[in-house]
N, C-alpha and C positions, 0 to 999 in steps of 0.2 A: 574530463570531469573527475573530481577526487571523490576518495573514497571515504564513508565515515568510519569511525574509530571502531564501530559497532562490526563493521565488515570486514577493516582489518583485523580485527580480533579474531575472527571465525575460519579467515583465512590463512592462521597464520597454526602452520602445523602441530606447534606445542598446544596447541586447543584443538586437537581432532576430537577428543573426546566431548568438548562441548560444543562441538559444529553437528557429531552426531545427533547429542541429544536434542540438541536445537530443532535440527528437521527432520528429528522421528515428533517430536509436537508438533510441527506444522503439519505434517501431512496427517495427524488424526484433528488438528483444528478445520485445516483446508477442505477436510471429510466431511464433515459435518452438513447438515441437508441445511438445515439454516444460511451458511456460509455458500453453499453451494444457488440456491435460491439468489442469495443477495447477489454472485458473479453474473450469474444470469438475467437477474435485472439491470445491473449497469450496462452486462453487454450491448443489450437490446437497445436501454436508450442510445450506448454510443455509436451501436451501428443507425438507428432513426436519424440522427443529428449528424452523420457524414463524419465522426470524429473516431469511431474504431480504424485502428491501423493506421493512421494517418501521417505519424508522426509528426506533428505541430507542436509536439511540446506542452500540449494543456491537457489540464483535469479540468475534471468536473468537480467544480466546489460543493460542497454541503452545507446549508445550514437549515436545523433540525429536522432533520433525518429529509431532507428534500434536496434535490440538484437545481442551484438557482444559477448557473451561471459557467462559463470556464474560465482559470484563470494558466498561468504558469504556474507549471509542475514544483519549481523550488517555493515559489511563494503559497500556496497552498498546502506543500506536504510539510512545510517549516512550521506552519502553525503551531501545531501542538506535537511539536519538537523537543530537541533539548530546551529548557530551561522555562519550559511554557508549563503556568500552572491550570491550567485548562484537563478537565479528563475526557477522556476518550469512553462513547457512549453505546 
């Protein structure tokens, strides 16, 4: 599987300095009781529905703020991807 441009960036030593500051944000966003709440809900449904761990290769889609459905992981996280004028909610 390739890797995007975004990763190789982070990965690439001349950018340590913005690989640190990168996941010193994540881990005070990943803090957050809100964020923390939301992992714990999808867990749940994905363990109900037999799809935590499974490795099948599917998400759970979203649409407005509800999981109707699963589909493949590229076609779903592509959405609102590079070049998608779609925001993130």
């Amino acid at each position: 599987m390739g890797e995007s441009k975004t990763s190789k960036y982070y990965a690439d030593p001349k950018n340590a300095a913005a690989k640190k500051k990168r996941l010193a944000y994540q881990k005070k966003y990943n803090a957050r009781e809100d964020q923390k709440d939301y992992r714990v809900e999808l867990n749940a449904h994905n363990r109900k529905t037999g799809k935590y761990g499974n490795g099948d290769g599917l998400d759970a889609s979203h649409k407005n703020g509800k999981i109707v459905g699963y589909e493949k992981a590229s076609s779903n996280r592509a959405r609102n991807g590079k070049g998608s004028t779609k925001q993130k909610g």
